[in-house]
C-alpha positions in Angstrom: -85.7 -115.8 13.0 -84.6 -114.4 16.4 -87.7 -114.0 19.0 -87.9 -111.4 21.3 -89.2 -111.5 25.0 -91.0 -108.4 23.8 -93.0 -109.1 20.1 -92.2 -106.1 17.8 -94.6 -105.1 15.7 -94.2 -102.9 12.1 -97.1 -100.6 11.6 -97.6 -99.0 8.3 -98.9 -95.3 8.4 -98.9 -93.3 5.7 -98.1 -89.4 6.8 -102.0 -88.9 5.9 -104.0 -90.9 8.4 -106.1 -90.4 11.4 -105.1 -93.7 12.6 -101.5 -93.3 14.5 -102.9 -92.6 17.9 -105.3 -95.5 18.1 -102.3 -98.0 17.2 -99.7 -96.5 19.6 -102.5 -96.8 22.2 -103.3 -100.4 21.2 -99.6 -101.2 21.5 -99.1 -99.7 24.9 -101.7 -101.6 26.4 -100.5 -104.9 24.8 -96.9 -104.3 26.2 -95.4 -105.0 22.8 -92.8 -102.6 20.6 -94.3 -100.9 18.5 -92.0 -99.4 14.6 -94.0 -96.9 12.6 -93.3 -97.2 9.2 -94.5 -93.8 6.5 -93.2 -92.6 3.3 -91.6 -90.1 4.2 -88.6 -89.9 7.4 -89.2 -88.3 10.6 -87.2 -85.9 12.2 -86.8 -88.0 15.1 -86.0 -91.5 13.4 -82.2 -91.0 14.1 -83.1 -90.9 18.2 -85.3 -93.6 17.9 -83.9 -96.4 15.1 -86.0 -99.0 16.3 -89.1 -97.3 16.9 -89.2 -95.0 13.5 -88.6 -96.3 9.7 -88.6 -95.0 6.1 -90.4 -97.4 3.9 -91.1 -97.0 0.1 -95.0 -97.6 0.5 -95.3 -96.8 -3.1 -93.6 -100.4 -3.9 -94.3 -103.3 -2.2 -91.3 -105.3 -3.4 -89.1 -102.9 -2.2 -90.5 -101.7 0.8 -90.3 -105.5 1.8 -86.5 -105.8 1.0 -86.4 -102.4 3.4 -88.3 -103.9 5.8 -85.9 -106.8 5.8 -83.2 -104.8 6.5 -84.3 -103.6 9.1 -85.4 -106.8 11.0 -81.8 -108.0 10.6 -81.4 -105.7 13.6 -85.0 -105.3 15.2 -86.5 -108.4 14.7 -90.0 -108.2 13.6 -93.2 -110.4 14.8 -96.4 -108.9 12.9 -96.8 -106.3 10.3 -99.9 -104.5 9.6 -101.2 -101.9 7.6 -104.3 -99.3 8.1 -105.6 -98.8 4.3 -105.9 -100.4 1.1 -102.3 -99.1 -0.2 -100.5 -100.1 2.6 -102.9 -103.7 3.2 -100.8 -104.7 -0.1 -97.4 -103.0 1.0 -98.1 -105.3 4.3 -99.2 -108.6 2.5 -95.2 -108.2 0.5 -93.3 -107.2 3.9 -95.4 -111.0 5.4 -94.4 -112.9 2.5 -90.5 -111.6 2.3 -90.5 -111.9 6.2 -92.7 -115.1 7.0 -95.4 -113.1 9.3 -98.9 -113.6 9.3 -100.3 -112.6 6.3 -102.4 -112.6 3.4 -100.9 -113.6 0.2 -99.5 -110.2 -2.1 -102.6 -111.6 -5.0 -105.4 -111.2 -2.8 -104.3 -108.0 -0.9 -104.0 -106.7 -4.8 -107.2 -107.9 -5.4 -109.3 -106.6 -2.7 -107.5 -103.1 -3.5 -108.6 -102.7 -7.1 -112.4 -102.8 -7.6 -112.5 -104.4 -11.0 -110.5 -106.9 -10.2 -112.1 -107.9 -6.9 -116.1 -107.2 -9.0 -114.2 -110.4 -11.5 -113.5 -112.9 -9.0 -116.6 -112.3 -6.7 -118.8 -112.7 -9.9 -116.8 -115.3 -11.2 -117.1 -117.2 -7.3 -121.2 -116.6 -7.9 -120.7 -114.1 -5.2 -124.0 -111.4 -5.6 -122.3 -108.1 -7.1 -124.1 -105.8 -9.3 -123.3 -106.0 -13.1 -120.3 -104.1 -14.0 -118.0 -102.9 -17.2 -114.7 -101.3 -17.5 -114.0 -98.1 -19.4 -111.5 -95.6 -20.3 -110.8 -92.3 -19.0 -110.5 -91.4 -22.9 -113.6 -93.7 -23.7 -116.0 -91.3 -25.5 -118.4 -90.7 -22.7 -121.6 -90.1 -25.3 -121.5 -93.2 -27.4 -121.3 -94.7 -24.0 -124.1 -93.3 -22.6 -126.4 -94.9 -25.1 -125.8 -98.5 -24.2 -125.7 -97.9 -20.3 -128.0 -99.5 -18.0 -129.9 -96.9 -15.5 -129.6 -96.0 -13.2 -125.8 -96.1 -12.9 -123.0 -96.4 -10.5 -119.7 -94.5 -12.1 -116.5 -95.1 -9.8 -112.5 -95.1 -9.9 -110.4 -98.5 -9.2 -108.8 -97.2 -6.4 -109.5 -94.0 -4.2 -111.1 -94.4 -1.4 -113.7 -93.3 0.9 -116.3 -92.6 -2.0 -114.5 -89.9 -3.6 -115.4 -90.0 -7.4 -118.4 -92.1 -6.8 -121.3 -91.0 -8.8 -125.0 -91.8 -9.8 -126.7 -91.3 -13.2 -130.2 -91.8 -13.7 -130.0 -90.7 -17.4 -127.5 -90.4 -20.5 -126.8 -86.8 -20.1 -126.1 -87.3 -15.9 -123.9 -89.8 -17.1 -121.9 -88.1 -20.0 -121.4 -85.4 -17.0 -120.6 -88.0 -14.2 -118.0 -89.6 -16.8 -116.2 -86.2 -17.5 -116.3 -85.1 -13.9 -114.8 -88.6 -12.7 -112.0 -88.2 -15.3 -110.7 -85.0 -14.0 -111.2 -86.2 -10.0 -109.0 -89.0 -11.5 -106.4 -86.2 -13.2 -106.4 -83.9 -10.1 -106.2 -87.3 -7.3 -102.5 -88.0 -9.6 -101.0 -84.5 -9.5 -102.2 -85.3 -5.5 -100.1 -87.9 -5.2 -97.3 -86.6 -7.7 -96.9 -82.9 -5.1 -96.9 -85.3 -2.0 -94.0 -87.6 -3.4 -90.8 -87.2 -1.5 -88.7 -87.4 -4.7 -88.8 -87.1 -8.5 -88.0 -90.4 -8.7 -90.4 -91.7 -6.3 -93.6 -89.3 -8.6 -92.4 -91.5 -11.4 -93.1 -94.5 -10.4 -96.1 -94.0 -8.6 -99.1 -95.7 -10.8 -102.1 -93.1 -11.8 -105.2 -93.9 -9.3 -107.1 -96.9 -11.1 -105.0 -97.2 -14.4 -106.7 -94.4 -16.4 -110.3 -97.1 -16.0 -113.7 -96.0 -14.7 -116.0 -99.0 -13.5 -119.8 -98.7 -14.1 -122.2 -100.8 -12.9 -125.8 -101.5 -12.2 -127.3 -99.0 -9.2 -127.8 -101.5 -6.4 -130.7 -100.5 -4.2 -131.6 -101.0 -0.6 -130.4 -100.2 2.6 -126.3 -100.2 3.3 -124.3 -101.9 5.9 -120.9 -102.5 7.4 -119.0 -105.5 8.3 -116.3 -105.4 10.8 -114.6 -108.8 11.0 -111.6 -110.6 11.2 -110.2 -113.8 9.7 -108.2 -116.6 11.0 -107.1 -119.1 8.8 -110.0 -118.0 6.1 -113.0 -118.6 9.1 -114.5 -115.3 9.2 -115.5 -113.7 12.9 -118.0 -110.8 12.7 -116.8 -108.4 14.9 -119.6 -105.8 14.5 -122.4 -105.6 11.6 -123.4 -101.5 11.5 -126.3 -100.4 10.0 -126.2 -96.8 8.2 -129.0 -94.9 8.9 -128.9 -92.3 6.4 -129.8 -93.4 3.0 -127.4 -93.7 0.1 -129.1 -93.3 -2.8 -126.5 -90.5 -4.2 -125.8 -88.9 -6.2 -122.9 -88.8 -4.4 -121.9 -91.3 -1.7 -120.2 -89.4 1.4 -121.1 -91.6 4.2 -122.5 -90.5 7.8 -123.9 -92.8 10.3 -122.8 -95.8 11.0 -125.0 -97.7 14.5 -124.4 -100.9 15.7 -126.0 -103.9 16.6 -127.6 -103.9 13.5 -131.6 -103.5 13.4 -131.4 -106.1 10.5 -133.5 -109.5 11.6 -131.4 -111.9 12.8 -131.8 -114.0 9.4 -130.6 -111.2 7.5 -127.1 -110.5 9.2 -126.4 -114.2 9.2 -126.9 -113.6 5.4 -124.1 -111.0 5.2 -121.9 -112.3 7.1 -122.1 -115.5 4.5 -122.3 -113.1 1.7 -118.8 -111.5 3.4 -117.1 -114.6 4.0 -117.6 -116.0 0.6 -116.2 -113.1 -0.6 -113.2 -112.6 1.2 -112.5 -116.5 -0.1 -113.0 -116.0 -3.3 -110.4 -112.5 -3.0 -108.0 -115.3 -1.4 -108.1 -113.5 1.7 -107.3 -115.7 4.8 -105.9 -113.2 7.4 -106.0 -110.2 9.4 -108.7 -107.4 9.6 -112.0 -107.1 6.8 -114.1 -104.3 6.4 -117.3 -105.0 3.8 -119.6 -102.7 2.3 -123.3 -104.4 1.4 -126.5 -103.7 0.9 -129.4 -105.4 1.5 -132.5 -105.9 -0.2 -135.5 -108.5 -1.4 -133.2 -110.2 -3.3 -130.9 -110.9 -0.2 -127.3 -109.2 0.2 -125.0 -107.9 -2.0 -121.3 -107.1 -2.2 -120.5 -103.6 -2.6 -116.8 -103.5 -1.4 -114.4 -105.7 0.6 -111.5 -104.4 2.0 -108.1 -105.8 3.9 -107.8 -103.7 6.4 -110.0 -102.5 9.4 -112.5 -99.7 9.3 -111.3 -96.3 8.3 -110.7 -92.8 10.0 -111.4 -92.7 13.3 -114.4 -94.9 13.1 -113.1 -97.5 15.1 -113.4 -95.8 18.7 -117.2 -96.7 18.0 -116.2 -100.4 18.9 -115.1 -101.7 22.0 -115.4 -105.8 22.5 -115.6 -107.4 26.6 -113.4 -110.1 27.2 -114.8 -113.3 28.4 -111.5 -115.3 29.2 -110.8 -116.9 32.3 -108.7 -114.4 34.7 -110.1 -111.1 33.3 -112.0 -109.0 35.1 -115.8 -108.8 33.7 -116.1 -105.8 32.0 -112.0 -105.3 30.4 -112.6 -103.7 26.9 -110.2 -104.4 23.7 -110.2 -101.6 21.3 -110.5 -102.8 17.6 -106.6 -102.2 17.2 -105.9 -104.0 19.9 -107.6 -107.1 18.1 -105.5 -106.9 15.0 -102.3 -106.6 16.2 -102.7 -109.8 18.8 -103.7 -111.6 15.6 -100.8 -109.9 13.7 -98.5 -111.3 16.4 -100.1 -114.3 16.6 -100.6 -113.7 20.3 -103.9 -115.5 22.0 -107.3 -114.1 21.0 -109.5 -114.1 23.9 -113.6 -115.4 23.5 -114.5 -111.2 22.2 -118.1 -109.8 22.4 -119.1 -106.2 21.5 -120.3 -104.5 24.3 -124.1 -104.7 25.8 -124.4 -101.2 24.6 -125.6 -100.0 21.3 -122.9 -97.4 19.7 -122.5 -95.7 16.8 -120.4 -92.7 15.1 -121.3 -89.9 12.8 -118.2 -88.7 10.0 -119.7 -85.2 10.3 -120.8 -83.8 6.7 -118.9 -81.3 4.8 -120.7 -78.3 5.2 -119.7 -76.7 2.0 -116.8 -75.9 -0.4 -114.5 -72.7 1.9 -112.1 -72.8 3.8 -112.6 -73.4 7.3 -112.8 -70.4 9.8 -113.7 -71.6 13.0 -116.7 -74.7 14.6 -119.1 -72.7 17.0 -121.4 -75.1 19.2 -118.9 -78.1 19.8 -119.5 -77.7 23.7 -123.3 -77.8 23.0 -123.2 -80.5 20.8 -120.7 -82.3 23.4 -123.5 -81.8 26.3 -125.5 -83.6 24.3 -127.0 -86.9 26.4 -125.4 -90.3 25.2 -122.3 -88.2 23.5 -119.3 -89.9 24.5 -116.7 -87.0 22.3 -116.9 -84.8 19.4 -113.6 -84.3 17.8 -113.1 -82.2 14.8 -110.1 -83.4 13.0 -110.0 -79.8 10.7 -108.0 -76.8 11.7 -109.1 -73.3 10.6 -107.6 -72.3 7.4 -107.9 -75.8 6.2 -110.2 -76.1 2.6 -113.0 -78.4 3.0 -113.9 -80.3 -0.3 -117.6 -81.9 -0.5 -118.1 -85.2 -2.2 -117.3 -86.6 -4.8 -114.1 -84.4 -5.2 -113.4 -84.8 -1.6 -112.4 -87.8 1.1 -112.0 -86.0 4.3 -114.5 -85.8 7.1 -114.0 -81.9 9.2 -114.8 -84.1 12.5 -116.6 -87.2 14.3 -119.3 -87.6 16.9 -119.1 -90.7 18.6 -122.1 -91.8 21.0 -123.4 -94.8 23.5 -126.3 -95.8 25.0 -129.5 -98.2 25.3 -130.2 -99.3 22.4 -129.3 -97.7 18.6 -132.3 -95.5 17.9 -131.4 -93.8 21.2 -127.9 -93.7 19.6 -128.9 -92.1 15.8 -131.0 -89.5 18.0 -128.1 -88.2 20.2 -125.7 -88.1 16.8 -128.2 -86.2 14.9 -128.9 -84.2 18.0 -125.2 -82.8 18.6 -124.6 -82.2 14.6 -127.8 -80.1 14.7 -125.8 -77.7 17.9 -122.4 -77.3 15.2 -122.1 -74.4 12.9 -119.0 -74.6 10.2 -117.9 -70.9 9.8 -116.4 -71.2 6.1 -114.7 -67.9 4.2 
């Protein structure tokens, strides 16, 4: 393949992401060319061929065939997508291109929850007990032969959305029907936002028609930030979630890092998440793992390819300790993945001395949004670095477990992570969501 004096990278965003400006940030700094690849073509992609490109993210064979063709005139050097979709869509365009990659199997794996709950039980991996139903399943006869309580999720949305506890045979039969039509309503979703008939027709329902249930897992939850080279996992950053998840829905808040785990305990989960990314068949690229943690030691909740979600990332910055840097030069997290996705030199990383963390702000309520009153307040806030609230007025906010999108983020540094939780909690408590 032709090499460039400039590495080209292909990024995969989908139209719906908070992601773009972190990457295009990430791939400034780096001095490398940068193709965003979506679903759907921009209005600019004629005045900039090399820089802007239709894929098919919907098919991974064939977006890699497109993605072909176009390095036959802009040579590529790393692909890399942001979410689990995409992770798969990026693991085809590696294979069909020779970039560094994991293999299509394990990107498949990681995205589909009852396949990746298989192969971590079948590796001896600790994962709660699990069993695979049908949307059409009759939810009473069910119910009777259900362990409780009871975790009742889809294969394949993400961000918690259809996740639900029951604690008893009725709070199941209702947690079954409401999953089935979060299920219904998430494939019209994706049938409205296709760009073509033909395209809505072969886009799979989410998770096959199944709902997994398994065993309620107690104990505090964390976050695993890492990255692997050639299958050795690095732990970027373990975060602790401060807020407990007990449901009976699962819409996440805080996430604080260093973790206030004992030191015994983290080097647990980071075992826990390297033996699972093996047994997935994962050997490259970004991971982002879900555990929780109790007497019984950790256990794996999720495993994704791909780094963390939203805007969560610009809680994470790493020092470089390489010989002719300047002490103190920060990487962001994208900046990470797409040196490895280039296969570019990875400096010695470290997280930063300080303790920081990030709140995805609640949703308030079901309304539409009217206006945010108290954002300046809440941005005076000591330690509070920004508060950015992602949702426009007139916009509908959904709560968990039909919703998947956070109205905003608070992000916050300082001393240590208690100080940290206290500053987050402090500026939520100065917003006010006006919803009509």
């Amino acid at each position: 393949m032709p090499r460039q004096s400039v590495p080209r990278l292909l990024l995969l965003l989908p139209t719906a992401t908070y992601r773009t400006a972190a990457f295009v940030e990430a791939a400034r700094r780096l001095g490398v060319e940068l193709t965003v690849a979506s679903e759907r073509p921009s209005t600019f992609q004629d005045a900039n061929p090399g820089g802007l490109v239709t894929l098919d993210l919907s098919d991974p064979d064939r977006a890699a065939a497109q993605a072909r063709a176009f390095g036959r005139e802009h040579p590529l050097q790393g692909v890399v997508g942001v979410d689990d979709d995409t992770a798969v869509v990026a693991a085809a365009i590696a294979d069909r291109l020779g970039l560094r990659g994991n293999a299509v199997v394990a990107a498949r794996a990681a995205r589909d929850k009852h396949e990746q709950r298989t192969l971590l039980a079948a590796a001896g991996v600790p994962v709660p007990r699990f069993t695979l139903y049908r949307v059409d399943d009759d939810a009473r006869q069910l119910a009777a032969g259900v362990s409780y309580p009871c975790v009742l999720k889809p294969l394949r949305l993400a961000a918690s959305r259809g996740v639900i506890r029951a604690d008893t045979p009725e709070a199941f039969v209702a947690a079954f029907e409401r999953v089935r039509r979060i299920l219904e309503r998430a494939g019209s979703e994706m049938r409205d936002a296709s760009v073509s008939t033909d395209l809505a027709s072969r886009i799979p329902h989410p998770a096959s028609g199944s709902i997994l249930v398994e065993d309620f897992v107690p104990g505090p939850e964390v976050a695993l930030e890492g990255l692997l080279v050639a299958g050795q996992l690095q732990v970027l950053a373990l975060f602790d979630k401060p807020d407990p998840l007990d449901g009976p829905y699962f819409e996440e808040t805080i996430y604080v890092t260093p973790s206030r785990l004992p030191a015994d305990a983290q080097r647990a989960v980071a075992a826990c998440a390297e033996r699972a990314a093996a047994a997935l068949g994962l050997r490259e690229g970004p991971v982002h793992a879900e555990l929780r943690v109790n007497s019984r030691g950790p256990w794996l909740i999720e495993l994704a390819a791909r780094p963390i979600g939203g805007r969560c990332s610009g809680a994470l910055r790493f020092e470089i300790r390489e010989r002719g840097k300047g002490k103190g030069e920060m990487l962001s997290l994208e900046e990470i993945v797409i040196r490895h996705a280039l296969g570019m030199e990875l400096p010695v990383l470290e997280r930063e001395r300080q303790a920081s963390g990030v709140m995805m702000i609640p949703v308030p309520g079901a309304g539409v949004l009217r206006e945010v009153r108290g954002v300046d307040a809440a941005r005076a806030v000591p330690l509070v670095e920004e508060v950015a609230i992602v949702a426009h007025p007139g916009q509908e906010l959904v709560p968990w477990p039909e919703g998947a999108r956070y109205p905003g983020f608070i992000f916050a540094r300082g001393a240590s992570p208690e100080a940290v939780e206290t500053a987050l909690r402090a500026a939520h408590r100065e917003l006010q969501f006006v919803l009509v």
